[in-house]
C-alpha positions in Angstrom: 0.0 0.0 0.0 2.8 2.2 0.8 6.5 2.2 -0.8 9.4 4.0 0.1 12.4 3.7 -1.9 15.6 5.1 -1.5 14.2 8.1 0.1 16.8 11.0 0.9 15.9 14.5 1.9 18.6 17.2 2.5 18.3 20.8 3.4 21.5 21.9 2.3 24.1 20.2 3.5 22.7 18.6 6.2 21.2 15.0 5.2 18.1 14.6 7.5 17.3 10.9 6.1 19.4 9.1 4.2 18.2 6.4 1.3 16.1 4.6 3.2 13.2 1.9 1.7 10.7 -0.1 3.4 6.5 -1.1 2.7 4.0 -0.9 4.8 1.0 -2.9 3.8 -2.8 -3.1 4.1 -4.3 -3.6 7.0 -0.8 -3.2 9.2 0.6 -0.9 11.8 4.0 0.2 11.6 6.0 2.1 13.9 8.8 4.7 13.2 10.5 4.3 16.5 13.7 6.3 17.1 15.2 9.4 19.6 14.1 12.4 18.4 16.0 14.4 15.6 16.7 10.9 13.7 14.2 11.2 10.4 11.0 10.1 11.5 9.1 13.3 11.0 10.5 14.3 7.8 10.0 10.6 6.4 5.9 11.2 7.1 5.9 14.3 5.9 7.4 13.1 2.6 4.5 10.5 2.3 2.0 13.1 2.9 3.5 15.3 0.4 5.1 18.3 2.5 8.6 17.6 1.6 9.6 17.0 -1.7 12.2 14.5 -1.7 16.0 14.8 -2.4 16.5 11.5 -3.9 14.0 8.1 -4.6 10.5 7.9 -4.3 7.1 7.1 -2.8 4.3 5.2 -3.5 1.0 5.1 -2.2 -1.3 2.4 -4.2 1.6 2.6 -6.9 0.5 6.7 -7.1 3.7 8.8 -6.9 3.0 10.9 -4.5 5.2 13.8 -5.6 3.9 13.8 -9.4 0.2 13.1 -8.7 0.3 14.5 -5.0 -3.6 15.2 -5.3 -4.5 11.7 -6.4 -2.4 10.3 -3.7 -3.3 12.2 -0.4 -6.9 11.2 -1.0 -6.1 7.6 0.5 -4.5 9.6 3.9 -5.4 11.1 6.9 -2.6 12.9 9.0 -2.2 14.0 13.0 0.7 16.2 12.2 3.3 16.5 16.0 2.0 20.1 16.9 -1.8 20.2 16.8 -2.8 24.0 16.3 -6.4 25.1 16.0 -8.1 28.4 16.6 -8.6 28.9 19.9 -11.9 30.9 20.0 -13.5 27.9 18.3 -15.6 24.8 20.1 -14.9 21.6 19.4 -17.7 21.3 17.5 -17.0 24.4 15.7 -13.3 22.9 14.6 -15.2 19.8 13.0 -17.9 21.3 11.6 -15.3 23.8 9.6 -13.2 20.4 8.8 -16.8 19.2 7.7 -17.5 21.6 5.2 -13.9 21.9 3.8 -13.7 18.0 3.3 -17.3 18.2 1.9 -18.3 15.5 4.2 -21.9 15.0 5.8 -22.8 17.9 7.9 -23.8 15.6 10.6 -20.6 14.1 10.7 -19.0 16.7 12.9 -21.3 15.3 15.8 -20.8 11.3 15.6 -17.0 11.7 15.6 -17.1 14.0 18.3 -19.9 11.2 20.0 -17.3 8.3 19.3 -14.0 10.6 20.8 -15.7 10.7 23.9 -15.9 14.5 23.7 -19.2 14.7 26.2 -19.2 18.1 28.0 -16.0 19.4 25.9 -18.1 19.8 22.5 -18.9 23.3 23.3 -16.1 24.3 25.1 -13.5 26.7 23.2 -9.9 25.4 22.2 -8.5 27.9 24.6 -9.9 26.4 27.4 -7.9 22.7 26.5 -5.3 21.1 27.9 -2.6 20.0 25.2 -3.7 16.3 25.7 -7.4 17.7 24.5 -5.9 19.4 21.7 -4.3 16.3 20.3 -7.8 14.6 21.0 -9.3 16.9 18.8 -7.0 16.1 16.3 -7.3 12.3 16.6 -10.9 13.2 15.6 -10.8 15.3 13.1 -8.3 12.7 11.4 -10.6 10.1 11.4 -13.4 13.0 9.8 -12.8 11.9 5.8 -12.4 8.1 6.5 -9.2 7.8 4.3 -7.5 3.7 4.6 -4.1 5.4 5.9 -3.9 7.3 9.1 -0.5 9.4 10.0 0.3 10.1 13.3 3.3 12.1 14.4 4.3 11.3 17.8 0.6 11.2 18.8 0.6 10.8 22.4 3.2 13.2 23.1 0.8 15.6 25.3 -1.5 13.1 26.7 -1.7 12.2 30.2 -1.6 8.3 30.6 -5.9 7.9 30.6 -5.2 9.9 27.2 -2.5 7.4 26.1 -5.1 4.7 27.1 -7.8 6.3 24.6 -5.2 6.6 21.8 -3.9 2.6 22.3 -8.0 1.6 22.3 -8.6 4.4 19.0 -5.3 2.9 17.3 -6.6 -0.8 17.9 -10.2 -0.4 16.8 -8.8 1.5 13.2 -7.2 -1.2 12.6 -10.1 -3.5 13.3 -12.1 -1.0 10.8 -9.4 -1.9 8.4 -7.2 1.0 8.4 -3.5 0.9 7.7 -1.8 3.6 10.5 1.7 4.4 10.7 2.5 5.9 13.5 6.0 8.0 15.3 7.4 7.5 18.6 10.7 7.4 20.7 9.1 5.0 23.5 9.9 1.3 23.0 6.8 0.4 25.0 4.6 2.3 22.5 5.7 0.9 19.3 6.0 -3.1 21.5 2.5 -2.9 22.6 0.8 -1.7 19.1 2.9 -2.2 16.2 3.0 -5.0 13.8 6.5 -4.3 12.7 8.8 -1.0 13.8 11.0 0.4 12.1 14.0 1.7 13.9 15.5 5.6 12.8 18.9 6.9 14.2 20.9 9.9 12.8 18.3 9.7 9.3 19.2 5.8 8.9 16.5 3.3 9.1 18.7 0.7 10.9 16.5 -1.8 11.4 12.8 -2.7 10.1 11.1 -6.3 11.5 8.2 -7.6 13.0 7.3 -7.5 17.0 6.9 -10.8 17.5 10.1 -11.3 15.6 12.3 -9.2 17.7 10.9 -11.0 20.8 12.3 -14.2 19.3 15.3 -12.8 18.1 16.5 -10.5 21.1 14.8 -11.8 24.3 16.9 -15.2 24.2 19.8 -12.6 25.5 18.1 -10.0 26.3 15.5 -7.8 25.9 13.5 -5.3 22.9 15.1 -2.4 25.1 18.4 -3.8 24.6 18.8 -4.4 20.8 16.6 -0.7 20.6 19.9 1.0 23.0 22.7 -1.1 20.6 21.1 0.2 17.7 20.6 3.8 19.0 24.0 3.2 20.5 26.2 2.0 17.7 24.8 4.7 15.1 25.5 7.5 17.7 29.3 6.4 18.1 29.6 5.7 14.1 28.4 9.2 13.7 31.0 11.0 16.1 34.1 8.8 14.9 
């Protein structure tokens, strides 16, 4: 469903991620898991179009998404890390405009908001939120069009740990709907208790890329998925400053 290949992306003469390729197919969730600073966010913003890349390409249903970018973003949906929305709008408000510019069912707005558990925050304005029901709010409004691929930067990142709860539950039941989600994190315990496969960034590499259950096999005979997660981390870092 989705292809990277050889994907590179410098500003300059800093290389930010550097020719990396991997799929991500229908149906699964996969995990960009890495410290922060080490590619992840510039590799989804290349599959949703906002960075051009350097070098390769990227495929989503075999559409380039560089070349046709309009025909590809219609099959995602993306949480981008920093959730802004104006803050003298309601919740409802918020939808509603994401409602109209989507050209989605007017009544729309009010399940989604229903399903996210919004009940007595609905009407209250944005200013009024805590950051963990800002990035609520945008969980919502990124399930609004119904697209097969969700996006989520670092998606828990301001929630408290009932709002990290939530998210596990709403990341499980989109893949029950049939969704494909890649998602971005730096916590092993995250990407161990969701993913399908996780692939691992340092310093703009992808070092790594397997399956969960496989790394449990692989690593725990001698150790543990926190171990083989600090070599990699580790052994990239010290390559970099020799």
């Amino acid at each position: 469903m989705i292809q990277v290949e050889h994907f590179t992306k410098r500003y300059g003469k800093f290389t930010a991620v550097n020719d990396i390729s991997f799929e991500v197919q229908r149906g699964e969730i996969f995990a960009f898991l890495g410290p922060n600073g080490s590619g992840k966010t510039t590799t989804m913003k290349a599959i949703i179009g906002l960075n051009v890349p350097t070098a390769g390409q990227i495929l989503i249903n075999g559409i380039d998404v560089h070349k046709h970018p309009k025909e590809a973003k219609r099959f995602v949906s993306y949480l981008p890390q920093r959730v802004v929305f104006p803050e003298n709008l309601t919740a409802r408000e918020v939808m509603r405009f994401y409602d109209r510019v989507r050209k989605l069912p007017p009544a729309l707005a009010d399940e989604v908001l229903a399903s996210a558990n919004f009940n007595g925050f609905s009407d209250k304005v944005v200013s009024e939120f805590s950051g963990g029901m800002v990035q609520r709010l945008g969980l919502a409004v990124v399930t609004m069009p119904d697209a097969p691929i969700l996006l989520l930067d670092e998606p828990t990142a301001n929630l408290d740990p009932v709002g990290v709860k939530r998210f596990r539950e709403f990341v499980l039941e989109q893949k029950q709907g049939g969704k494909t989600i890649i998602f971005s994190t730096h916590l092993l315990i995250e990407a161990e208790q969701l993913a399908d496969r996780v692939g691992i960034f340092v310093s703009g590499k992808l070092v790594a890329q397997e399956s969960i259950e496989n790394l449990r096999r692989t690593f725990l005979a001698n150790g543990t998925i926190e171990d083989m997660y600090l070599h990699y981390v580790g052994s990239e870092q010290h390559e970099n400053a020799s």
